[in-house]
C-alpha positions as CSV (number, residue, x, y, z in Angstrom):
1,X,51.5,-58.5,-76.8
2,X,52.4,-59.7,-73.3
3,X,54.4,-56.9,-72.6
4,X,51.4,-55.3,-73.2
5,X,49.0,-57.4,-71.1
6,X,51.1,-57.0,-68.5
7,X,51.8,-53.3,-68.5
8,X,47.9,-53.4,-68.7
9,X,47.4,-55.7,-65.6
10,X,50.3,-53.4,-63.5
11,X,48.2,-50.4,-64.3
12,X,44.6,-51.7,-63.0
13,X,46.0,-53.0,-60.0
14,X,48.0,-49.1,-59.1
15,X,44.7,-47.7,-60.2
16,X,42.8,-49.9,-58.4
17,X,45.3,-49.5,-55.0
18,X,45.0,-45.7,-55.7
19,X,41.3,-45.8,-55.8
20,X,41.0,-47.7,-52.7
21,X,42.8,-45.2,-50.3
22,X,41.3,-42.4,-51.9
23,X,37.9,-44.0,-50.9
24,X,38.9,-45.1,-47.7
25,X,40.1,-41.4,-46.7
26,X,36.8,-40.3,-48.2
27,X,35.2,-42.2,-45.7
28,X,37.2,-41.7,-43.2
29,X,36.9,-37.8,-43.4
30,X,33.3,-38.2,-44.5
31,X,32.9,-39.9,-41.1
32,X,35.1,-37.6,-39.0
33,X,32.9,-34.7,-40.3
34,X,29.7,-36.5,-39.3
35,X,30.9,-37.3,-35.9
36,X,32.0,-33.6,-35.6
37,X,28.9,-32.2,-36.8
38,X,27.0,-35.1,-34.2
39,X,28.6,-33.8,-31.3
40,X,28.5,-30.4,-32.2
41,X,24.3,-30.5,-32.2
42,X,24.4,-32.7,-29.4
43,X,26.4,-29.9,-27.9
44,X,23.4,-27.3,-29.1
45,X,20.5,-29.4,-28.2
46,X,22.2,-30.0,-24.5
47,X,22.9,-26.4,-24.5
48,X,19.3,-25.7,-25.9
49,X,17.5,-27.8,-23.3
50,X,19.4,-26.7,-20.0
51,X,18.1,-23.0,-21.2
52,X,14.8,-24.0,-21.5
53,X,14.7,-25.9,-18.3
54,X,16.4,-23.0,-16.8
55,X,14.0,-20.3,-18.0
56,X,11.2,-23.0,-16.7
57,X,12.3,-22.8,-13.6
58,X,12.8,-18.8,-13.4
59,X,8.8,-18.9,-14.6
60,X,7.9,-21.5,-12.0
61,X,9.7,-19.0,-9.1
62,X,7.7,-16.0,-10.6
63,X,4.3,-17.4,-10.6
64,X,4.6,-19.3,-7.3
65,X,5.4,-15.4,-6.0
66,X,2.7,-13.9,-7.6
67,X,0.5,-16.2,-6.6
68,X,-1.5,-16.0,-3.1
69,X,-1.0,-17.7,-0.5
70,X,-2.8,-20.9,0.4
71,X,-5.9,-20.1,2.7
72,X,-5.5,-21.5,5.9
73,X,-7.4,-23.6,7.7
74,X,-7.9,-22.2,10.8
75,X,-6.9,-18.1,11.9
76,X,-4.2,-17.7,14.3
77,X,-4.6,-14.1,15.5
78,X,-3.0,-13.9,18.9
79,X,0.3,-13.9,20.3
80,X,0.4,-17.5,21.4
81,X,-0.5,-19.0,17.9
82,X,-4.1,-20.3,19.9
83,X,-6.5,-20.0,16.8
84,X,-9.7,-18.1,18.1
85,X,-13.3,-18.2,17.0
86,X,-14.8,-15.6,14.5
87,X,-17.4,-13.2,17.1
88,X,-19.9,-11.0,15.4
89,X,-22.2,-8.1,16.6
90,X,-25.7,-8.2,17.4
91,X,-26.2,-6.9,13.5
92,X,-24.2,-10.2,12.3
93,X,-21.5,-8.5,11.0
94,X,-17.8,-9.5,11.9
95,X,-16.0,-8.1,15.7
96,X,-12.8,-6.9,14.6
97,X,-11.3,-5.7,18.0
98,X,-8.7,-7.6,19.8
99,X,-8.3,-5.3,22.6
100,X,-11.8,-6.1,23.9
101,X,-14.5,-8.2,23.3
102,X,-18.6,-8.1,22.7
103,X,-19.1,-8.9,26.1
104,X,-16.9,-6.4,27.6
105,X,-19.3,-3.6,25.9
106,X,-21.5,-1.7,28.1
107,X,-23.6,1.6,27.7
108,X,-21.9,3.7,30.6
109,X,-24.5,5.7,33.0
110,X,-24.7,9.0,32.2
111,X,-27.0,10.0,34.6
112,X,-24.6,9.5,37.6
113,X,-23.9,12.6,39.5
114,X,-21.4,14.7,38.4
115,X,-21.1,17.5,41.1
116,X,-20.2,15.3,44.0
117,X,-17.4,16.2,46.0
118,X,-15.8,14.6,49.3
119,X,-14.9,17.5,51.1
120,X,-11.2,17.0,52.5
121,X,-11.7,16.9,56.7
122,X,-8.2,15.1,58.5
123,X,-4.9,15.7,57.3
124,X,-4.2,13.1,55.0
125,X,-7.2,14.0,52.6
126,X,-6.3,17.8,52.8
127,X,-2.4,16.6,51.8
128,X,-4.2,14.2,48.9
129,X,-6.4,17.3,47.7
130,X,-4.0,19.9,47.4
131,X,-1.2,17.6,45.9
132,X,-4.0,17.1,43.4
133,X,-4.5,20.8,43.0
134,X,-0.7,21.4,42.5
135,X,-0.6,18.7,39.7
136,X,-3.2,21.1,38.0
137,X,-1.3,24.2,37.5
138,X,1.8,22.8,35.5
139,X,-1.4,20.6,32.8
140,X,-3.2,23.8,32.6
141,X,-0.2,25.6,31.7
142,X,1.1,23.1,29.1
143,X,-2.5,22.4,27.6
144,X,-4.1,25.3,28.0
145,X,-8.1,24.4,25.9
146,X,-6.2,22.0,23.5
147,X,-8.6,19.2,25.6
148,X,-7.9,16.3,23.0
149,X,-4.6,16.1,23.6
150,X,-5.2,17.2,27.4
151,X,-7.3,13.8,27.5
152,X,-4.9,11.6,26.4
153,X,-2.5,12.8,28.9
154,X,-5.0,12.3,31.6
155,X,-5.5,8.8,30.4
156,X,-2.1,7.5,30.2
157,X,-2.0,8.4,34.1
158,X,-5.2,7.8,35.5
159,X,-4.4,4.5,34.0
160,X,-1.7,3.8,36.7
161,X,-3.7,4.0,40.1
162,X,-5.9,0.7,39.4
163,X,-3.2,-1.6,37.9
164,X,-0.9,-0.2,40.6
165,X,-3.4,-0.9,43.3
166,X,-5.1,-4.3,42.0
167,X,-1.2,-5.6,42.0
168,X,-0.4,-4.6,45.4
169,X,-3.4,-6.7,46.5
170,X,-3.1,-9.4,44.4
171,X,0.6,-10.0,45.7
172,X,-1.1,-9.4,49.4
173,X,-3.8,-12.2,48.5
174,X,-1.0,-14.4,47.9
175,X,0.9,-13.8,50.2
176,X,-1.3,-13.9,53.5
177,X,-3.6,-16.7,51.7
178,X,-6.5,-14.9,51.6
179,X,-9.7,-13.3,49.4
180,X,-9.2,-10.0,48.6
181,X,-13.4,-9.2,48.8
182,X,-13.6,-8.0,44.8
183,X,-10.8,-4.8,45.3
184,X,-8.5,-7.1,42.5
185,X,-10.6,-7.3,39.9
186,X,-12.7,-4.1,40.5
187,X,-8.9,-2.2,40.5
188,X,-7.8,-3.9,37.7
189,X,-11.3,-3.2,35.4
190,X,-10.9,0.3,36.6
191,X,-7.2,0.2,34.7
192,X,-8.8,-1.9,31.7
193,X,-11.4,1.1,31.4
194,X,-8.9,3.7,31.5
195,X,-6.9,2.6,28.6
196,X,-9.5,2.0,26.6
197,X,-10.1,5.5,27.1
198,X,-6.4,6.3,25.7
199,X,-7.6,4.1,23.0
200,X,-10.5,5.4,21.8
201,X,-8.7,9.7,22.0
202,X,-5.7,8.6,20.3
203,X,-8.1,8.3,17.0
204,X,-9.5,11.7,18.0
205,X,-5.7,13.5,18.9
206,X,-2.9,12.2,17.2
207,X,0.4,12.8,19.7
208,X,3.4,15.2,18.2
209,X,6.7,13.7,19.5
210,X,7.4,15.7,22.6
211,X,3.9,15.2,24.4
212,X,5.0,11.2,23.3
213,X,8.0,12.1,25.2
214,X,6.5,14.0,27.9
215,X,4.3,10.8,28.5
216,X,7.2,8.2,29.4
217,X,8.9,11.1,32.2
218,X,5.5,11.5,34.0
219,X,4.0,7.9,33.9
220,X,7.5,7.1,34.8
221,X,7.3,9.3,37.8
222,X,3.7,8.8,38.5
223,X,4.2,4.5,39.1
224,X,6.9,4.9,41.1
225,X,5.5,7.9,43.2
226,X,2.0,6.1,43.4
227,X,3.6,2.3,43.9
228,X,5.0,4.1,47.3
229,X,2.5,5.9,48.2
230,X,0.3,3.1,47.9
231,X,2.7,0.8,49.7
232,X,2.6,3.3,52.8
233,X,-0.9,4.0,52.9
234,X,-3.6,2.4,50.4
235,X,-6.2,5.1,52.3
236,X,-4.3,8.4,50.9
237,X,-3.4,6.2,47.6
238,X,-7.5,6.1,46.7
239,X,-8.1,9.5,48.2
240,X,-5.3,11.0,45.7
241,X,-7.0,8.5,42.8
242,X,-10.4,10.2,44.0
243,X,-9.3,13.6,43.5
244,X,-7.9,13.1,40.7
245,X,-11.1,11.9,39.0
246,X,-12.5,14.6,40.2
247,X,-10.5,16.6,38.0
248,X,-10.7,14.7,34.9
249,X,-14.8,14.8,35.5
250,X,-14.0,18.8,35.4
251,X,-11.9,18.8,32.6
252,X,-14.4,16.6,30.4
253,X,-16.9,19.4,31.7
254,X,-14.8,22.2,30.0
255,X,-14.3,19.9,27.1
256,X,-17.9,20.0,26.6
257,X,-18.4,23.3,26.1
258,X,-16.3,24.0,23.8
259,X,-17.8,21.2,21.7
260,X,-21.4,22.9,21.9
261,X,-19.7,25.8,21.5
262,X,-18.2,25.0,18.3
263,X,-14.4,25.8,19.1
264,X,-13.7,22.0,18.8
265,X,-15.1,20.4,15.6
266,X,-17.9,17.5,16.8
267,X,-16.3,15.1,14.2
268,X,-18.2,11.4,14.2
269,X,-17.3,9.4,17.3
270,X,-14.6,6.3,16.3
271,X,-15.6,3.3,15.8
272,X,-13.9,1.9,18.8
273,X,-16.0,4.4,21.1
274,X,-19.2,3.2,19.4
275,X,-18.7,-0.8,19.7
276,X,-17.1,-0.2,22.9
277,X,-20.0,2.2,25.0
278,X,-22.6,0.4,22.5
279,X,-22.9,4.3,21.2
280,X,-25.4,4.6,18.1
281,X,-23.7,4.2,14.5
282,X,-24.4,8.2,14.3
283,X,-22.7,9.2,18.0
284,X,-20.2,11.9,17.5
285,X,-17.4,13.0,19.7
286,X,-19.6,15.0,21.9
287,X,-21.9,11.7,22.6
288,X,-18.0,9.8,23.7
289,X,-16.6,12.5,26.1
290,X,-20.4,12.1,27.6
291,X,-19.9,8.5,28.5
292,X,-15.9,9.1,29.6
293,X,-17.2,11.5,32.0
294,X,-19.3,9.3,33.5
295,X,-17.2,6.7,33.5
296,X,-14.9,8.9,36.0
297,X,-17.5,10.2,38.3
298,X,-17.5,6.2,38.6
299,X,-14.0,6.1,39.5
300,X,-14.2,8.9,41.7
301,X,-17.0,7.2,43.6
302,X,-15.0,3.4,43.6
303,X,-12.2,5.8,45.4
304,X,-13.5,7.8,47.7
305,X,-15.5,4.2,49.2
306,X,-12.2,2.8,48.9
307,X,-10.6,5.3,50.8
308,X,-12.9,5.7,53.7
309,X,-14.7,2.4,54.2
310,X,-12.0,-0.3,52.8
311,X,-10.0,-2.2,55.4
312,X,-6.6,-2.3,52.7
313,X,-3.7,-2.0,54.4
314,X,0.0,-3.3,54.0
315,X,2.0,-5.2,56.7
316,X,4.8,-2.8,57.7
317,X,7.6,-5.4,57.2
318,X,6.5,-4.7,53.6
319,X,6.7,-1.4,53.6
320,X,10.6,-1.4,55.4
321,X,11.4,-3.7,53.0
322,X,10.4,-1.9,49.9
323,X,11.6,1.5,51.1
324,X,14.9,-0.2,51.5
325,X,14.6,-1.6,47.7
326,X,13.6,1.9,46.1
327,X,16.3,3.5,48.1
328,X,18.9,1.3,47.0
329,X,18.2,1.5,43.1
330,X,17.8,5.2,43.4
331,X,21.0,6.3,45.7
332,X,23.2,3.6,44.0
């Protein structure tokens, strides 16, 4: 009976012992599977979240690009960053140039006379007139009635005389300390008013490459030729300037009959022309090569006064001196 007790009692306790590290490995792996499985969606969450944050981002870039951008407060339109104030025309409604502004507008004369001529009398004037005449020949050629582009050309060198001229004398001002009488900034409005008659023909005749080309060799040619001519005599420099309006005034003419003629289409005049001469909102192109005429015969007139009654002149030390430069670039 105690043999049997105690085979009884041995057995418990190896069952008991048996039980006990069977539990404890339950546990354990129990454990080591939830620690695993733990880490493994901590692993997915993190994973989860930095995709989400990353797609948040991306959707953050794309709507800050698609968005516009902030208005500003005030309009920087110029090359200095100076902001400028809003102008409007007499009708209220918004200026939108930047090459001029309202009160640089004017409504040109049209009744000037157009047929005045200074008839050539010494030698210098005769040498200015038929230099003039020989420039002609080789524009006619080139041009022939194609007096759109014709214009342009004109403009890009009747442009050169009065920014040549007004910078001569504003270097001659400086240098001798004294008032040039109004020739500056009459020279230099002259200049001003031919470009902004290049302006307003480049919306009527748009270029082909080789007139653009054409324009660089003879303004190229023309500043230098004028620049010396003007630094020699300022007299023949305005008498050649004279002439040469002269023959823009006749060029205009022959572009005017052909408009009434109805070989050139009268299309409506640009908007620049009309803000600029103060034309009417229904002006054609007939109503802008009106005013640019008269706007030479102006220039003519200017010139020829210029050339006869003006007392320019340049010191002859200047003159040596900037024969010397020229001949120095150009030889060497």
């Amino acid at each position: 009976m105690n043999s049997s007790r105690m085979a009884g009692s041995l057995l418990v306790r190896n069952l008991t012992h048996h039980l006990s590290q069977s539990s404890t490995a339950t546990t354990t792996f129990l454990n080591g599977a939830a620690t695993r499985s733990s880490v493994v969606w901590m692993r997915f969450a993190s994973t989860s979240s930095a995709s989400a944050a990353r797609e948040d981002i991306r959707s953050q870039k794309e709507a800050a690009a698609a968005a516009p951008p902030p208005p500003s407060s005030k309009e920087v339109s110029t090359y200095w960053g100076i902001p400028t104030t809003k102008l409007v025309k007499e009708d209220g409604t918004e200026w939108k140039w930047s090459c001029f502004r309202p009160w640089d507008t004017y409504k040109a004369d049209v009744n000037i006379d157009l047929k005045k001529h200074h008839v050539p009398t010494t030698f210098m004037d005769k040498v200015a007139y038929w230099t003039v005449k020989s420039l002609r020949l080789p524009t006619d050629i080139f041009f022939q009635r194609r007096y759109g582009c014709r214009a342009m050309m004109l403009e890009t060198v009747a442009a050169v005389p009065g920014m040549v001229g007004g910078m001569l004398l504003h270097l001659r001002s400086l240098r001798r300390f004294e008032h040039s009488g109004g020739w500056i900034r009459a020279l230099l409005e002259e200049a001003e008013n031919e470009r902004m008659h290049l302006m307003t023909f480049m919306e009527v005749s748009k270029p082909r490459w080789y007139e653009r080309a054409l324009v660089i060799v003879v303004q190229g040619v023309f500043f230098n030729a004028y620049f010396l001519g003007y630094l020699i005599s300022p007299k023949f420099a305005h008498r050649v300037t004279g002439y040469l309006e002269e023959e823009a005034i006749h060029s205009y003419t022959e572009f005017l009959k052909d408009l009434e003629d109805g070989k050139i289409e009268n299309v409506p005049a640009p908007a620049i022309a009309i803000d600029y001469w103060r034309l009417p909102a229904n002006a054609t192109l007939k109503d802008v090569v009106t005013v640019v005429r008269a706007d030479e015969a102006h220039h003519r007139d200017v010139n020829h006064f210029a050339s006869v009654n003006s007392t320019l002149h340049i010191s002859s030390s200047v003159i040596s001196v900037c024969v010397i430069i020229f001949l120095t670039i150009y030889l060497f």
